[in-house]
C-alpha positions in Angstrom: 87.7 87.0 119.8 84.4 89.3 120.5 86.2 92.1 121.3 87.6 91.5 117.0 84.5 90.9 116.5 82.8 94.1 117.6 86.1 95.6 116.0 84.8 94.4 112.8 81.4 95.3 113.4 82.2 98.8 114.7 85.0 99.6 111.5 81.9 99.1 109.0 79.4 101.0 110.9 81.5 103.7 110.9 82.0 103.4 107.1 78.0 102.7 106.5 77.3 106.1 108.6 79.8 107.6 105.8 77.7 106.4 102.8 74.7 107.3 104.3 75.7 110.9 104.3 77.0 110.6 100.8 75.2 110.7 97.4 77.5 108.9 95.5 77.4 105.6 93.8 80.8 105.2 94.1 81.9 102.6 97.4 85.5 104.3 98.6 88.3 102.0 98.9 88.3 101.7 102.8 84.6 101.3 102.7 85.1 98.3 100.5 87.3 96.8 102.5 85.3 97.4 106.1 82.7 95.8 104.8 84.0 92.5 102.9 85.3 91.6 106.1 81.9 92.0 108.4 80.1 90.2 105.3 82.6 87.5 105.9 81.8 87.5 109.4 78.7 87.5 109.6 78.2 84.7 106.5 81.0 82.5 108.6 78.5 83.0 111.8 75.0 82.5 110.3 73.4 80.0 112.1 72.1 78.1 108.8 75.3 77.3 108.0 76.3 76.2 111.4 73.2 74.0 110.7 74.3 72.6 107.0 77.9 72.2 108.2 76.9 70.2 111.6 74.7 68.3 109.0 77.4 67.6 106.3 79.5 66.4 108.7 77.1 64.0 110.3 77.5 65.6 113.8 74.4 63.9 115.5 76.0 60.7 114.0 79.2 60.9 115.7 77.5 62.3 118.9 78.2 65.9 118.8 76.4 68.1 121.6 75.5 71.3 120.0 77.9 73.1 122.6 80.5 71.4 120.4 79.3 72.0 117.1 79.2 75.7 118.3 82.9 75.4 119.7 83.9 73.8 116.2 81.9 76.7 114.7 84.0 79.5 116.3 87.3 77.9 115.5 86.4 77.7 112.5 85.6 81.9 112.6 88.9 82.3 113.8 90.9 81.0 111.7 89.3 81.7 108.2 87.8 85.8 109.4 89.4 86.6 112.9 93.5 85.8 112.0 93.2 86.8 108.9 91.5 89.8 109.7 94.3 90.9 112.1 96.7 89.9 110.1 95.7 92.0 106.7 97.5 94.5 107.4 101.0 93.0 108.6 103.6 93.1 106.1 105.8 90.2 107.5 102.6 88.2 107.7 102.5 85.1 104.7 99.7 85.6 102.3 97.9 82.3 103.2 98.0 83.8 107.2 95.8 87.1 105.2 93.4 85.3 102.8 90.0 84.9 103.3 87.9 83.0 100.6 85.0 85.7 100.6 86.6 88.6 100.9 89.3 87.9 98.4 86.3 87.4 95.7 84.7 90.9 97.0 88.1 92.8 96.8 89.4 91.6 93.4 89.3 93.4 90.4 86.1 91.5 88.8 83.7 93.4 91.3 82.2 96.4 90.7 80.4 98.0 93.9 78.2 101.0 94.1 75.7 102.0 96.5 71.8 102.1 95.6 69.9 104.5 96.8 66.0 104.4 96.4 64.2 108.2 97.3 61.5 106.6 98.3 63.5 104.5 100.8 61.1 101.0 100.5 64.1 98.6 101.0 63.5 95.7 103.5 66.1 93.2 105.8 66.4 89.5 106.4 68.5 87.8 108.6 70.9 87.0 106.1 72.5 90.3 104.9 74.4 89.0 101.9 72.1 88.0 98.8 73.4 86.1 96.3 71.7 86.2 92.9 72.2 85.0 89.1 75.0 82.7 87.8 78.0 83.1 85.6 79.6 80.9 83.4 78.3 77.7 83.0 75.5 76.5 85.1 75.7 73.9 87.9 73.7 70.8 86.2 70.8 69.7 88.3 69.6 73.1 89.6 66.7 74.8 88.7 67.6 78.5 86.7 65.4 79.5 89.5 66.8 78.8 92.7 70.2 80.6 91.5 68.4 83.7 93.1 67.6 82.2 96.6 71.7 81.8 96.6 71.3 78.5 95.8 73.5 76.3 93.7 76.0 79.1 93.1 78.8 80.2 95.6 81.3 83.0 96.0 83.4 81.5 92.3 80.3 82.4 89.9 77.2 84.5 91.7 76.6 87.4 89.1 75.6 89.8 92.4 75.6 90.5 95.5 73.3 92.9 97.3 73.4 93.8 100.9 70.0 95.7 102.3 71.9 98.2 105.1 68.6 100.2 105.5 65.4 101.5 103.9 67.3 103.9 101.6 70.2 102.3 101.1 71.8 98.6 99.5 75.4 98.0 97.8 75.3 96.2 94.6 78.6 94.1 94.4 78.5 92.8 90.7 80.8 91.4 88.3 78.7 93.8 85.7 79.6 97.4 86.0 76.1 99.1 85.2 74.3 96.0 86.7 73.0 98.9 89.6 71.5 101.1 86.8 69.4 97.9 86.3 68.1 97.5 89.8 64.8 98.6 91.4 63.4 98.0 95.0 61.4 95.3 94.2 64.4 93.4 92.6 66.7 94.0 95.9 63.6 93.0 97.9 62.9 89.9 95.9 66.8 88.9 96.8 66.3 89.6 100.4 63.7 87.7 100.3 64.8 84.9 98.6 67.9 84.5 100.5 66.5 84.9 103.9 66.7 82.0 105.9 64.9 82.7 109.6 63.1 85.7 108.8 62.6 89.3 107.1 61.6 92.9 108.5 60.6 96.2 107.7 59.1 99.2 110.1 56.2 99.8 111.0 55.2 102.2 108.5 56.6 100.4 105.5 53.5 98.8 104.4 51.4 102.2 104.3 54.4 104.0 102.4 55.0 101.3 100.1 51.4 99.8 99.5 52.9 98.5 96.4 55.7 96.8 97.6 53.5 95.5 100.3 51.1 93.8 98.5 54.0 91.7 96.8 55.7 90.5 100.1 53.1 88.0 101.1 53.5 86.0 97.0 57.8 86.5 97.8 57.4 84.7 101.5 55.0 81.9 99.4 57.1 81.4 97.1 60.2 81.2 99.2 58.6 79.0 101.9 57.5 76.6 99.0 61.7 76.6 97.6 63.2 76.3 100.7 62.1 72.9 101.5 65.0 72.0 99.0 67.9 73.2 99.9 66.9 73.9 103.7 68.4 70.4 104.8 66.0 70.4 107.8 67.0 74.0 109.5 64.8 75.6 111.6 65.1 78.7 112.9 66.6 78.8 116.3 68.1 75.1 115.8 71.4 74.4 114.6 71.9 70.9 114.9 
């Protein structure tokens, strides 16, 4: 299982190195594909949601050791990203053996990707790579318009976007609007990142002298973020799952 892990991991490295030397918006087929499976990796390993499953399930209730919780966890990673990742390719394989809920949504033909690439470079990371943003269709009742961009209240069936922070100079914008990069900035992808960081957010240690600008917002995003999470957090804390 780790070494289809780092197989994962390693296939859309390869494939970031390649947009990095490109100029194009454009995502290439293979790229696509490289990387809707490592975000479905890495969104089936995030620790938060170890934490919101472990506490939907009432795991402390039923006197689950976190050791088992993790061990659920992994079988769980198995079966819906590492089978069907090996499998994807396997034309005898059943389609149900292939299919994995995330990746399925990135692939179809409703997403539009393209890469975003600031001059300036400016861009900043979180722990939590995939940013989910906006709604479509109708609304969940009960949710505040606002939390939609902290990824909350909306899942892989009716987020508007996607972006994904691979670097200072360069995001993908996966949208189900085909000129919704044209309407992104920096301080838009940053706000994301932000918002849907869970544990934590970084930049080097010259962004805040090249980007005084974009500086001098980060402390009002973190604010605002630490007083929203308290909702939907269901406890977490970083470093503790259970």
């Amino acid at each position: 299982m780790e070494a289809a892990m780092g197989d994962i991991e390693g296939q859309a490295a390869t494939v970031v190195k390649e947009l990095v030397q490109r100029r194009e918006r454009a995502v290439p087929e293979h790229a696509r594909e490289a990387l809707a499976w490592l975000l479905a990796l890495q969104w089936q390993r995030s620790r938060f949601l170890r934490h919101v499953v472990s506490q939907s399930v009432g795991a402390n209730n039923h006197g689950l050791t976190e050791k088992e919780v993790q061990s659920s966890m992994m079988r769980l990673i198995a079966r819906s990203v590492i089978w069907p990742w090996k499998a994807r390719n396997d034309e005898d394989a059943h389609y149900k053996d292939q299919w994995n809920p995330l990746v399925s949504v990135l692939l179809s033909r409703d997403m539009h990707w393209a890469c975003y690439r600031p001059r300036g470079g400016g861009l900043i990371v979180s722990d939590n790579p995939l940013c989910m943003s906006g709604v479509v269709g109708t609304p969940p009742t009960g949710v505040p318009a606002g939390f939609f961009d902290h990824g909350v209240g909306i899942g892989f069936t009716n987020f508007r976007r996607i972006t994904v922070p691979l670097g200072r100079s360069l995001a993908l914008v996966i949208s189900r609007e085909a000129n919704e990069v044209s309407r992104m900035d920096v301080a838009a992808i940053n706000r994301f990142t932000v918002f849907n960081s869970r544990e934590f957010v970084a930049h080097s240690r010259q962004w805040k002298q090249s980007h005084p600008k974009l500086a001098r917002e980060l402390p009002y995003l973190l604010k605002r973020q630490q007083l929203v999470a308290p909702a939907f957090l269901h406890g977490y804390k970083p470093g503790i799952t259970a």
